[in-house]
N, CA, C and O atoms as a CHARMM CRD file, in Angstrom:
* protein
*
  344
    1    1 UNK  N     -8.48300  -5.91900 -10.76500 PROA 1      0.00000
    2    1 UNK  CA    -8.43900  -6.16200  -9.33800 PROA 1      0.00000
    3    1 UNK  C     -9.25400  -5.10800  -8.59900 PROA 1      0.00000
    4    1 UNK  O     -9.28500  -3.91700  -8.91000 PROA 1      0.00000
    5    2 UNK  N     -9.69700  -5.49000  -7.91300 PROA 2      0.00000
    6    2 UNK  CA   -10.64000  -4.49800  -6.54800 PROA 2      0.00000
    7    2 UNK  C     -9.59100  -4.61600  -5.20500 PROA 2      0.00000
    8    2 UNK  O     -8.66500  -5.36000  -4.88000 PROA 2      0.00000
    9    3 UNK  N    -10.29300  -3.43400  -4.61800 PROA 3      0.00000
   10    3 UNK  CA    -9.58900  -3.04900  -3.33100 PROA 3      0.00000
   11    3 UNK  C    -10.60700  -3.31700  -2.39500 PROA 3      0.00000
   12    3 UNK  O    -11.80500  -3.11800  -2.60100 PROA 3      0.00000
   13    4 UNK  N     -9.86700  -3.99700  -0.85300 PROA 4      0.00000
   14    4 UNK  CA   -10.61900  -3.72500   0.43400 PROA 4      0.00000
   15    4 UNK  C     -9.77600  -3.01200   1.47300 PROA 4      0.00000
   16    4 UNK  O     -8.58000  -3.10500   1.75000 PROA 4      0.00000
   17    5 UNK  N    -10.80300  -2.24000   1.98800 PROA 5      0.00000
   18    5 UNK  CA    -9.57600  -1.54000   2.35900 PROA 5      0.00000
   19    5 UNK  C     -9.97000  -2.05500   3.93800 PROA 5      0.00000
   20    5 UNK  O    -11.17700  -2.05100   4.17900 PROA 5      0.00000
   21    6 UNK  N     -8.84200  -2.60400   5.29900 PROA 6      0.00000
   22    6 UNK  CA    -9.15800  -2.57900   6.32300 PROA 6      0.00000
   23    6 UNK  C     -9.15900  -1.43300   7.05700 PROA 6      0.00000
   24    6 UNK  O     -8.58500  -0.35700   6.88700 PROA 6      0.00000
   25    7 UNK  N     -9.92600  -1.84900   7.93200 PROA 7      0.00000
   26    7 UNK  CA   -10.54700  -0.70000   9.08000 PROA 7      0.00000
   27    7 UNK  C     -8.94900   0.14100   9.50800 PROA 7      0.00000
   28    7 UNK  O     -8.82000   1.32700   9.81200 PROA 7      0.00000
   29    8 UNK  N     -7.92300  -0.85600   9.41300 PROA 8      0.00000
   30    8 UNK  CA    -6.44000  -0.05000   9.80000 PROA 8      0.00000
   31    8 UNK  C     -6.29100   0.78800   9.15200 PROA 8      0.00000
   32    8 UNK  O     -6.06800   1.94200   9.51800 PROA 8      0.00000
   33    9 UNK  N     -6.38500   0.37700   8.00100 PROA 9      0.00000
   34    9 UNK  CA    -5.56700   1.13200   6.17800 PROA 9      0.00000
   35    9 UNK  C     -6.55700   2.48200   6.70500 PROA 9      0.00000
   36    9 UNK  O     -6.09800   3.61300   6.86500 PROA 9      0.00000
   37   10 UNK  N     -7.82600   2.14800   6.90400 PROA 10     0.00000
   38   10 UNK  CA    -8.46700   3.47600   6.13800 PROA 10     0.00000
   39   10 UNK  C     -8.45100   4.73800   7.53100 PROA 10     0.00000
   40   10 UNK  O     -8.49500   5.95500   7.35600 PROA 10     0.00000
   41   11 UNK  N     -8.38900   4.15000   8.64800 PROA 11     0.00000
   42   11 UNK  CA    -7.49500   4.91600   9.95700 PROA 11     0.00000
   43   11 UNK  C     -6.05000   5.48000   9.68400 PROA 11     0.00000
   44   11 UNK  O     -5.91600   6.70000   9.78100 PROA 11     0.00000
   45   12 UNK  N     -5.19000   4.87700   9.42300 PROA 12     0.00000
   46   12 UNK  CA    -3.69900   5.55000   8.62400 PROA 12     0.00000
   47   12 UNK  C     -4.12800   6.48400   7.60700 PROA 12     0.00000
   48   12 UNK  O     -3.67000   7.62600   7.58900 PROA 12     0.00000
   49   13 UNK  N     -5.21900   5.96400   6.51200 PROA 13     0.00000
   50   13 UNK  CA    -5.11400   6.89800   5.32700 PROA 13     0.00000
   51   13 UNK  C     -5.29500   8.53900   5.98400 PROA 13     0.00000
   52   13 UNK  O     -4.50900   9.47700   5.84600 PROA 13     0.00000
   53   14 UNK  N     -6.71300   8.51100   6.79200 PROA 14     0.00000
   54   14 UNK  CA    -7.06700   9.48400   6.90800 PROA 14     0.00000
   55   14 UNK  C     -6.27100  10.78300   7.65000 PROA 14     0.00000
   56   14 UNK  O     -6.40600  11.98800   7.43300 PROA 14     0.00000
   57   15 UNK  N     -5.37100  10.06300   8.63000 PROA 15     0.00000
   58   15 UNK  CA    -4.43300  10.91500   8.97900 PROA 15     0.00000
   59   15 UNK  C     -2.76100  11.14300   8.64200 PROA 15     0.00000
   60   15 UNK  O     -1.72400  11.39900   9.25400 PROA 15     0.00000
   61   16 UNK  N     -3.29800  10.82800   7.02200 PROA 16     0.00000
   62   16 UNK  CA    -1.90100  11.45700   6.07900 PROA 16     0.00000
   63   16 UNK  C     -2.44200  13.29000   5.65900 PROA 16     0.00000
   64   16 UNK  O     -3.45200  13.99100   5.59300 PROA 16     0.00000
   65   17 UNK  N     -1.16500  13.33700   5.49500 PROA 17     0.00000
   66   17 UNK  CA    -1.19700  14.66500   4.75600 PROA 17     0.00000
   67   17 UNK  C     -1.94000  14.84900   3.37800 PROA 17     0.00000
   68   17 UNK  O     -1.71000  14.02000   2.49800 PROA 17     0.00000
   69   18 UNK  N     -2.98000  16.07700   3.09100 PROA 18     0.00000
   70   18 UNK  CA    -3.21500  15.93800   1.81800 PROA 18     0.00000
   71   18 UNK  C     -2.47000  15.33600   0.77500 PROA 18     0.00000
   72   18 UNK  O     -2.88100  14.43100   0.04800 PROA 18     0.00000
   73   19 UNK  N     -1.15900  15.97200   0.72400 PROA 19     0.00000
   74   19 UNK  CA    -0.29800  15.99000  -0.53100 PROA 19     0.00000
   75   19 UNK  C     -0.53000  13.95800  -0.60500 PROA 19     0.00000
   76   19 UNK  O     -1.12600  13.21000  -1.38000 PROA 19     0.00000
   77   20 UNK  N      0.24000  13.76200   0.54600 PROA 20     0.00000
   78   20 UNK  CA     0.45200  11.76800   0.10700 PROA 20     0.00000
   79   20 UNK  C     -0.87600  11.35200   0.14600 PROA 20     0.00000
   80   20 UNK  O     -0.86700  10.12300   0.22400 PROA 20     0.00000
   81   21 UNK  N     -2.44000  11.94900   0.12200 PROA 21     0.00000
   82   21 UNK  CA    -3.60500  10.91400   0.30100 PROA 21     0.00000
   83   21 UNK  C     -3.24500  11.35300  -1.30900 PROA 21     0.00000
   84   21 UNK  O     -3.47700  10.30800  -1.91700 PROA 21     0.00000
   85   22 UNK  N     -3.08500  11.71400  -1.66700 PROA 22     0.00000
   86   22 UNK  CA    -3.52200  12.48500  -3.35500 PROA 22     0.00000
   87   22 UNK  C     -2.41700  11.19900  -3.71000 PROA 22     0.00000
   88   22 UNK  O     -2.93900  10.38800  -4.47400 PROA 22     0.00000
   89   23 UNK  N     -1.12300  10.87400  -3.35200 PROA 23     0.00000
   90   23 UNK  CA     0.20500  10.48300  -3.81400 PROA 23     0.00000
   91   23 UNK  C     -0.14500   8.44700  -3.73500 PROA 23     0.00000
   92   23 UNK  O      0.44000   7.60800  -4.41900 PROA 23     0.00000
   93   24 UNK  N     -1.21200   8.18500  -2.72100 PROA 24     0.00000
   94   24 UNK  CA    -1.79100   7.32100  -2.51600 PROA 24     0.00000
   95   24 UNK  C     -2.81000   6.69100  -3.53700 PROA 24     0.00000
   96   24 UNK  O     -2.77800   5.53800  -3.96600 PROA 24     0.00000
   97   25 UNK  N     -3.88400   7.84900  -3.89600 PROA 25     0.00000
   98   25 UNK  CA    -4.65800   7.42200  -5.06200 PROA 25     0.00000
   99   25 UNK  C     -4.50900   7.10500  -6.27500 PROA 25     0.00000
  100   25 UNK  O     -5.18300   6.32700  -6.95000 PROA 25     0.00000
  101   26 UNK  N     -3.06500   8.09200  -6.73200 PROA 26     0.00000
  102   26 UNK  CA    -2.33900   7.90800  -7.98800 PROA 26     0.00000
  103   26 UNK  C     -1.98500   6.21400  -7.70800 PROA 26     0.00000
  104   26 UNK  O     -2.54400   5.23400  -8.20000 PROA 26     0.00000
  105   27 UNK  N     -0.81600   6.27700  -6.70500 PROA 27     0.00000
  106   27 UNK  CA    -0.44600   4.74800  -6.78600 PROA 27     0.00000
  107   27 UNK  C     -1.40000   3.98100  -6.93500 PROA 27     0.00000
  108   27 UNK  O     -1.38800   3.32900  -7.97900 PROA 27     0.00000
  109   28 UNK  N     -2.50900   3.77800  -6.01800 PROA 28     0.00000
  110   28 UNK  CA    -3.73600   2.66900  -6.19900 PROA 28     0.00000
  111   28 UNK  C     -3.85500   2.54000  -7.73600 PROA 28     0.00000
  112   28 UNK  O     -3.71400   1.44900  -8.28800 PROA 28     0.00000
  113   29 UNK  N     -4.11900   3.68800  -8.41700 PROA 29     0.00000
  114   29 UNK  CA    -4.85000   3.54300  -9.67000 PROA 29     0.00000
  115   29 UNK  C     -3.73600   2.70700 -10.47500 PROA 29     0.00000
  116   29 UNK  O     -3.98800   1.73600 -11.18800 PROA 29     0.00000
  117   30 UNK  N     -2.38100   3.28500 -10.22300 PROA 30     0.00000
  118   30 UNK  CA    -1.44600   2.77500 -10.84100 PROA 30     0.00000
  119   30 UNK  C     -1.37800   0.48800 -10.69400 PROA 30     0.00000
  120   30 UNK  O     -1.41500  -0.42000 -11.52400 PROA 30     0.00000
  121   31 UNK  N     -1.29600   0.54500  -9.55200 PROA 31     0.00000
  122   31 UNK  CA    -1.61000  -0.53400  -8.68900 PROA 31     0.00000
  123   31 UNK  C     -2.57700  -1.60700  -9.62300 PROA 31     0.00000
  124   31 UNK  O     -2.18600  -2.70300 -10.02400 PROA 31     0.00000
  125   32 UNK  N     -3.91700  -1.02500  -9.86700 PROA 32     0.00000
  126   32 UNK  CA    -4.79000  -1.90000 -10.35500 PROA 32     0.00000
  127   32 UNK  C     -4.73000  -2.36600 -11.92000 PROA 32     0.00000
  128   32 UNK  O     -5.04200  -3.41800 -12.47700 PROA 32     0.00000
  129   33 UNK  N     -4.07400  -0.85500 -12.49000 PROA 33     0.00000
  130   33 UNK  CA    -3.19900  -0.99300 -13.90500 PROA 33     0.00000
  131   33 UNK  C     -2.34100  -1.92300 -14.07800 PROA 33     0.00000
  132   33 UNK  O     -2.39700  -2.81600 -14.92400 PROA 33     0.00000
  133   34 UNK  N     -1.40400  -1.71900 -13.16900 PROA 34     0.00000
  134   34 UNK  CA    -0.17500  -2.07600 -13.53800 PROA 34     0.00000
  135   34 UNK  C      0.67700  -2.67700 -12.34400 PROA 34     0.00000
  136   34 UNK  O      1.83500  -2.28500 -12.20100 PROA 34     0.00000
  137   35 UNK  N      0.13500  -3.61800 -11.48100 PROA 35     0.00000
  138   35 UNK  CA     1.51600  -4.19200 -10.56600 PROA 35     0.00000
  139   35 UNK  C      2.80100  -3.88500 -10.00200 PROA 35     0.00000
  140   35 UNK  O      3.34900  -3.67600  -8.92000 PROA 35     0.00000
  141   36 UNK  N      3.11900  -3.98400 -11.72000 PROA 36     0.00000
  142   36 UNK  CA     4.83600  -3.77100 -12.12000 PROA 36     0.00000
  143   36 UNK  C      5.13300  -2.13000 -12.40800 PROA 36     0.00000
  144   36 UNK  O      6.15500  -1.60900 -12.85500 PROA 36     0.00000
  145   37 UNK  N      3.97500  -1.56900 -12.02300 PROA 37     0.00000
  146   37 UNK  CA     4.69000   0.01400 -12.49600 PROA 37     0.00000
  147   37 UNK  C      5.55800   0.17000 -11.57900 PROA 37     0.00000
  148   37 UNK  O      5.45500   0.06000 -10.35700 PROA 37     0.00000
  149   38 UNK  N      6.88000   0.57000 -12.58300 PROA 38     0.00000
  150   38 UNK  CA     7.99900   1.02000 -11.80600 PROA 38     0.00000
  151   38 UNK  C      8.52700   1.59600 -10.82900 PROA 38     0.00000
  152   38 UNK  O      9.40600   1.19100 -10.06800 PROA 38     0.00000
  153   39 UNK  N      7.91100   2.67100 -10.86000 PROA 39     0.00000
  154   39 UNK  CA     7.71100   3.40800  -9.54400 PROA 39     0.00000
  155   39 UNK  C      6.60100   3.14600  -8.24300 PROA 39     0.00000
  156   39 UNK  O      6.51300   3.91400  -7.28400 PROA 39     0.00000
  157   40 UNK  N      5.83500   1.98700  -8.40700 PROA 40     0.00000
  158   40 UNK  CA     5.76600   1.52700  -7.32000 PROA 40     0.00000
  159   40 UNK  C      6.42700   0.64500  -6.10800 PROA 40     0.00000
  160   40 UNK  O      6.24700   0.54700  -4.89500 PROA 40     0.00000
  161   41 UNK  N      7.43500  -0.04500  -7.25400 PROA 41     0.00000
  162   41 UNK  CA     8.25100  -0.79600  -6.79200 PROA 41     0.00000
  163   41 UNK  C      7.70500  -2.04200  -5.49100 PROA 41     0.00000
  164   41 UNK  O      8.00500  -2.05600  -4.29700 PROA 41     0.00000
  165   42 UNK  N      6.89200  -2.92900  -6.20900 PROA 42     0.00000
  166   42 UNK  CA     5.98400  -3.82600  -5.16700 PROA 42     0.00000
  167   42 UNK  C      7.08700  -4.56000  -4.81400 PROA 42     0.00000
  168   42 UNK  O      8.06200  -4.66700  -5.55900 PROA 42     0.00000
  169   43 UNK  N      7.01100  -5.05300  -3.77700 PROA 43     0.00000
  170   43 UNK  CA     8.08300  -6.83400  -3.86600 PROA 43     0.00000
  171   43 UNK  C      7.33800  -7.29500  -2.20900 PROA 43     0.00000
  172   43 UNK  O      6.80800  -6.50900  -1.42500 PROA 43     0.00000
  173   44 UNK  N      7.46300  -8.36400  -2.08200 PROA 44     0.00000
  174   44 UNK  CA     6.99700  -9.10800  -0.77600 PROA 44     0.00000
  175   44 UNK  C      7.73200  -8.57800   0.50300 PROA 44     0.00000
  176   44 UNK  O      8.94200  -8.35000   0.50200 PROA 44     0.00000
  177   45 UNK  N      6.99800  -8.41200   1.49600 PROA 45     0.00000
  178   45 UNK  CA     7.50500  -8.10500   2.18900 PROA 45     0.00000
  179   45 UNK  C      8.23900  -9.31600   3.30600 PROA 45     0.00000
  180   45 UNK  O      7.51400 -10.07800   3.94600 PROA 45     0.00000
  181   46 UNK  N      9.78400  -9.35500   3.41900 PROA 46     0.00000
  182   46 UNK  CA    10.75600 -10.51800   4.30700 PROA 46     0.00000
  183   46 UNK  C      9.95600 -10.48300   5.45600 PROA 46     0.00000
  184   46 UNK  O      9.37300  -9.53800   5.98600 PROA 46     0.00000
  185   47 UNK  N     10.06500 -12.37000   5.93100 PROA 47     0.00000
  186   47 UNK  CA    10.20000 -12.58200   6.86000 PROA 47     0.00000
  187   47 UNK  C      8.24300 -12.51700   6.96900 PROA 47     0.00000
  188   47 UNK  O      7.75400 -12.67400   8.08800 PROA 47     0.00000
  189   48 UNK  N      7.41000 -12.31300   5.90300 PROA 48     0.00000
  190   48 UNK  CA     5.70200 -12.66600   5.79800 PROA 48     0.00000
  191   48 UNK  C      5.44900 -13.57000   4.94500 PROA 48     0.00000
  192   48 UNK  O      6.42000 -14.16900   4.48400 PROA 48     0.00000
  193   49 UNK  N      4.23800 -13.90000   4.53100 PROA 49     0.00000
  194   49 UNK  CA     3.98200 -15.02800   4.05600 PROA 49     0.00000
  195   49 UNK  C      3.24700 -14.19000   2.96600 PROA 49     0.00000
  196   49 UNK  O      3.70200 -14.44200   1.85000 PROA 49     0.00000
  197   50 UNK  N      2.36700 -13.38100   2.96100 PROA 50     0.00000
  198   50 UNK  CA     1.96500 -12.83800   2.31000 PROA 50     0.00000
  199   50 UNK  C      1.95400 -11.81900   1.67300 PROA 50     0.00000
  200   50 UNK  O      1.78100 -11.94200   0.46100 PROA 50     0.00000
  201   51 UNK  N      2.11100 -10.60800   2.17200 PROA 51     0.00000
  202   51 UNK  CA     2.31200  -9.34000   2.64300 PROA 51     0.00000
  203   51 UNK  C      3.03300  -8.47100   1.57600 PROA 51     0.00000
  204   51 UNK  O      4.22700  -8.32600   1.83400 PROA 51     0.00000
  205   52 UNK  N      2.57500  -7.80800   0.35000 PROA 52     0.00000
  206   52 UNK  CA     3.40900  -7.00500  -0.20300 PROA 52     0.00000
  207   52 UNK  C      3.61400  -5.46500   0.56200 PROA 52     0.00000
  208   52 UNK  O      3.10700  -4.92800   1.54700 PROA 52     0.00000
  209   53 UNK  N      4.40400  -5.16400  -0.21900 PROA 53     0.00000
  210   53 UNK  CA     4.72200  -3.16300  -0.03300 PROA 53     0.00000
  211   53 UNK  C      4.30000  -2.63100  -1.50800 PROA 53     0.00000
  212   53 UNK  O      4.25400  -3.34600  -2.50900 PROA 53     0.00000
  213   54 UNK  N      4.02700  -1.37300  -1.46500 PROA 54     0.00000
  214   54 UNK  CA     4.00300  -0.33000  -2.52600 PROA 54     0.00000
  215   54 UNK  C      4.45400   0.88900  -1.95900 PROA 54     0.00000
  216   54 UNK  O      4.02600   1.30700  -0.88300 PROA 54     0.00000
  217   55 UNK  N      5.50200   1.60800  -2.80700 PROA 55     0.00000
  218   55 UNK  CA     5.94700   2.66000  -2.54500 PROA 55     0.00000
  219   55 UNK  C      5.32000   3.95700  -3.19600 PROA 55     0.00000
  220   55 UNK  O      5.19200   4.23700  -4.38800 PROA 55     0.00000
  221   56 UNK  N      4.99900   4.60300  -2.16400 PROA 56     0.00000
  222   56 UNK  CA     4.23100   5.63700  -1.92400 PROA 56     0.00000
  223   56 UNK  C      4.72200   6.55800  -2.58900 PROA 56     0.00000
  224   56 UNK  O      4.15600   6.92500  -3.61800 PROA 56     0.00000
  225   57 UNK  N      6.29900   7.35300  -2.00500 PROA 57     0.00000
  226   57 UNK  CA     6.85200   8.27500  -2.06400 PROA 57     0.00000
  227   57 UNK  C      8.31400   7.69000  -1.59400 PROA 57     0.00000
  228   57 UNK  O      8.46300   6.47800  -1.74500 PROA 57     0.00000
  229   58 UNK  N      9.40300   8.43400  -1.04100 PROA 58     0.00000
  230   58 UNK  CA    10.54900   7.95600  -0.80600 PROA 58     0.00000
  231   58 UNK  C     10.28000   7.54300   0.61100 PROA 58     0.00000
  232   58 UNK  O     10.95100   6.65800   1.14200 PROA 58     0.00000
  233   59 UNK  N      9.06400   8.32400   1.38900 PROA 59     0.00000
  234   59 UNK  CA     8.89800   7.81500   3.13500 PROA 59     0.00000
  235   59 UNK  C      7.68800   7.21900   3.16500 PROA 59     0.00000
  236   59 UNK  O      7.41800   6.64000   4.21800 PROA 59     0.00000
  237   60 UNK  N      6.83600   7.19900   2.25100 PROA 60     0.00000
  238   60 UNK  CA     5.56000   6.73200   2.74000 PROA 60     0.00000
  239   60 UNK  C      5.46100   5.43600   1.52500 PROA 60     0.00000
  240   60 UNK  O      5.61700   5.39800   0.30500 PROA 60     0.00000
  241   61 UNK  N      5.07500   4.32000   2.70700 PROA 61     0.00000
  242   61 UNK  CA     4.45900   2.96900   2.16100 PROA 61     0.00000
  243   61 UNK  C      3.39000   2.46900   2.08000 PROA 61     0.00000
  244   61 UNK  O      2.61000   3.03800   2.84500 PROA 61     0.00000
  245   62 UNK  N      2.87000   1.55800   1.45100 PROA 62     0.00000
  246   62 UNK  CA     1.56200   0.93600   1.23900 PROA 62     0.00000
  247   62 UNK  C      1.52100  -0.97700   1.76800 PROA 62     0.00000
  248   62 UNK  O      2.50400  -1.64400   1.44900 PROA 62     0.00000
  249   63 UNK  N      0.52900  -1.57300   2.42700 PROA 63     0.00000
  250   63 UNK  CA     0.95100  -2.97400   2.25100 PROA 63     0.00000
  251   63 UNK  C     -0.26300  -3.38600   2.06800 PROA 63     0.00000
  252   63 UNK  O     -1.33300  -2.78500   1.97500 PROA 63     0.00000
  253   64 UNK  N      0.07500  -4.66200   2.02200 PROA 64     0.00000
  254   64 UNK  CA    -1.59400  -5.17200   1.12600 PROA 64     0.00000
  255   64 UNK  C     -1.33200  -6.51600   0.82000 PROA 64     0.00000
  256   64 UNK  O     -0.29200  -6.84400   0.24900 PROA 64     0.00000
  257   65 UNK  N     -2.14700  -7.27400   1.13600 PROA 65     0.00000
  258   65 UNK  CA    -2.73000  -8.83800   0.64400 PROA 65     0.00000
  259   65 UNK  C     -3.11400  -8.78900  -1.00200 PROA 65     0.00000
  260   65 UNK  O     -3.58700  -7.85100  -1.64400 PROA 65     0.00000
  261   66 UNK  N     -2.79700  -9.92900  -1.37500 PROA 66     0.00000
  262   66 UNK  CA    -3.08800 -10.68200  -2.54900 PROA 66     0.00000
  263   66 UNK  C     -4.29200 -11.72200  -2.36100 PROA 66     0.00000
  264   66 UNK  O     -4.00800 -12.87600  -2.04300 PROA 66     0.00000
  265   67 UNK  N     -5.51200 -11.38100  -2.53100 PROA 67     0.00000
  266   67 UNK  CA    -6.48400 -12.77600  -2.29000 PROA 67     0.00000
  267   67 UNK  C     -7.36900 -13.05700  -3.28800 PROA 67     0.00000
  268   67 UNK  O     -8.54600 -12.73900  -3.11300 PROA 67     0.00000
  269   68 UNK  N     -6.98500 -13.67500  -4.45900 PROA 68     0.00000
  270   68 UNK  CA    -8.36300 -13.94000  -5.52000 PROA 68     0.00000
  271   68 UNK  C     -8.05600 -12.47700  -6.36600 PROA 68     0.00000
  272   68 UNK  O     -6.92700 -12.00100  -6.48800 PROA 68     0.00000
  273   69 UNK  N     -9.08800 -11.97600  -6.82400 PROA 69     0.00000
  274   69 UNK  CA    -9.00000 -10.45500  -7.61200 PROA 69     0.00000
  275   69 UNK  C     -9.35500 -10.04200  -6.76500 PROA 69     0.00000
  276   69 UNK  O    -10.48800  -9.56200  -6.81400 PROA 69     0.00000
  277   70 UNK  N     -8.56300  -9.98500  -5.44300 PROA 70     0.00000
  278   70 UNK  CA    -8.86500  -8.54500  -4.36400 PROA 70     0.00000
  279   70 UNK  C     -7.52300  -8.23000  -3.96400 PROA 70     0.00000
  280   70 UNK  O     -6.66300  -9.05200  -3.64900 PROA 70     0.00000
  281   71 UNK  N     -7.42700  -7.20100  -3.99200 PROA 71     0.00000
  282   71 UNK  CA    -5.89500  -6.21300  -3.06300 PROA 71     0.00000
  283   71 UNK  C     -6.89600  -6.19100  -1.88500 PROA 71     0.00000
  284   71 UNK  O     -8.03100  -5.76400  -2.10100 PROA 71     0.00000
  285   72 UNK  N     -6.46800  -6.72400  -0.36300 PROA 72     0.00000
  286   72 UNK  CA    -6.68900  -6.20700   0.71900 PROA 72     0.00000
  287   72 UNK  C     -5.09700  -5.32300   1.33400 PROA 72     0.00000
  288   72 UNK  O     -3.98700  -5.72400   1.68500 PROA 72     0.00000
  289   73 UNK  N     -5.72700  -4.02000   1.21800 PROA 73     0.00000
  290   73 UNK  CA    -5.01800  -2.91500   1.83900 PROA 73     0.00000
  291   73 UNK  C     -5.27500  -2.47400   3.13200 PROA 73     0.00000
  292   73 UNK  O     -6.28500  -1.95100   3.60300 PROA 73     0.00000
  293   74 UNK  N     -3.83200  -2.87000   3.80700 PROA 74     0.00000
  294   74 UNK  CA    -3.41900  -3.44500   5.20600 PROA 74     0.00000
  295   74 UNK  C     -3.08500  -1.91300   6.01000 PROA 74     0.00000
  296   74 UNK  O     -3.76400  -1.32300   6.85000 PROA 74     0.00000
  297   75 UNK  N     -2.18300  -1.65900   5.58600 PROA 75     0.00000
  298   75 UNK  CA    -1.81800  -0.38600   6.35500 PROA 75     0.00000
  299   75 UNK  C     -0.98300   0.47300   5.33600 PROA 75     0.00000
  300   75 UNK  O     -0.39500   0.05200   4.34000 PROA 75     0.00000
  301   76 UNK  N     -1.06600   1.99700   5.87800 PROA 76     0.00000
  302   76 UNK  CA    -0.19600   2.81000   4.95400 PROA 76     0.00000
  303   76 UNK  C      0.58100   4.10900   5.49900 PROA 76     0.00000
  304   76 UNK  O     -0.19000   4.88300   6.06600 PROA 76     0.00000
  305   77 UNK  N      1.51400   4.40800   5.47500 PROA 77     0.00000
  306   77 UNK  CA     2.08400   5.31500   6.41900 PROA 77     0.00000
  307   77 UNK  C      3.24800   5.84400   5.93700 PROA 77     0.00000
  308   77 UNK  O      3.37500   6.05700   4.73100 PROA 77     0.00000
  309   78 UNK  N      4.50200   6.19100   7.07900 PROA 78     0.00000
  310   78 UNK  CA     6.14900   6.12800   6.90100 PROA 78     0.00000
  311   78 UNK  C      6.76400   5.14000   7.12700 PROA 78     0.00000
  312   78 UNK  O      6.57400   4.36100   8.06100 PROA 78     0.00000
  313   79 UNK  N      7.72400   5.06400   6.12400 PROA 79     0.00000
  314   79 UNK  CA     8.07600   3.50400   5.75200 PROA 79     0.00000
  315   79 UNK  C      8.63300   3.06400   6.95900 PROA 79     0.00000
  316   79 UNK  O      7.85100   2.13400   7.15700 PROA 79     0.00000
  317   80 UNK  N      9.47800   3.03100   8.01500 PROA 80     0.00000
  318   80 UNK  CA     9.67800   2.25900   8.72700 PROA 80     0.00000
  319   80 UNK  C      8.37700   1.79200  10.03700 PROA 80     0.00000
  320   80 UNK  O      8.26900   0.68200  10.55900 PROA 80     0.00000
  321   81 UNK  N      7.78200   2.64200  10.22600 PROA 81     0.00000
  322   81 UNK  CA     6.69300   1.83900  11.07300 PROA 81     0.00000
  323   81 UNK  C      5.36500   1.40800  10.57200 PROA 81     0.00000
  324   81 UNK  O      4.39100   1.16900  11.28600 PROA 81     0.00000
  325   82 UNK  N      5.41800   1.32500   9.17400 PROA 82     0.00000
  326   82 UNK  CA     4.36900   0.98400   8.32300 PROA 82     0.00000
  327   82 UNK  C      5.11200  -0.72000   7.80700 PROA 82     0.00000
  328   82 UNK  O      4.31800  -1.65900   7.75700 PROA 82     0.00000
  329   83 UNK  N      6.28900  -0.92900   7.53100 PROA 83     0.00000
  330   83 UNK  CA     6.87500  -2.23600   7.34700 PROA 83     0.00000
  331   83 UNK  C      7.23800  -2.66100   8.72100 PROA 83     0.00000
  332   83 UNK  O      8.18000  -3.43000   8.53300 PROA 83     0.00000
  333   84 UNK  N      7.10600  -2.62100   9.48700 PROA 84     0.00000
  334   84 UNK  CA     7.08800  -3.09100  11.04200 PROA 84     0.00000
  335   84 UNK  C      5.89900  -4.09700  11.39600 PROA 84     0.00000
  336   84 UNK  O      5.79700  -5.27600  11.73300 PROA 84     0.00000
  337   85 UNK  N      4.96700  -2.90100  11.11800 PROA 85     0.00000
  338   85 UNK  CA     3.38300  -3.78600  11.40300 PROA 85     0.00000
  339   85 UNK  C      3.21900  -3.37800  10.10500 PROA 85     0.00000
  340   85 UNK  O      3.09100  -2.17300   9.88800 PROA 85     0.00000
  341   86 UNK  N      3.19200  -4.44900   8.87800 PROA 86     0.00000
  342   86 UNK  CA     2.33600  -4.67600   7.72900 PROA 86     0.00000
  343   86 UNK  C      1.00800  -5.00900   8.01400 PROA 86     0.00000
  344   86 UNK  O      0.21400  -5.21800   7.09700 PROA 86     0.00000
């Protein structure tokens, strides 16, 4: 799978903290490996049609489209106003 990243995602990324952009790349890599890695803990996000999560850390989330062999990566932040606006 390949990544796109939107103009949102890559506005959120940049104003994370070192430590979670680093905590971010691991997951991605993990992500393109492996879906189901455990500790990402993907599942759809309620109440979207599309819309998964990936867990970042215990506060910081990831969301992202499924389209063809592309992850479009939506937004990424602290989990409650990052699952608000996926």
């Amino acid at each position: 799978m390949n990544f796109i990243e939107t103009a949102r995602f890559k506005k959120a990324y940049q104003s994370l903290p070192g430590e979670v952009k680093a905590r971010v790349k691991e997951a991605l890599r993990k992500l393109a490996d492996n879906p189901r890695y455990p500790s990402l803990q993907v599942k759809k996000i309620k109440a979207t049609k599309d819309i998964w999560e990936a867990r970042i850390s215990l506060d910081y989330r990831m969301t992202f489209q499924i389209v063809r062999d592309y992850y479009i990566l939506r937004n990424v932040g602290h989990h409650d106003p990052t699952l608000k606006n996926p």
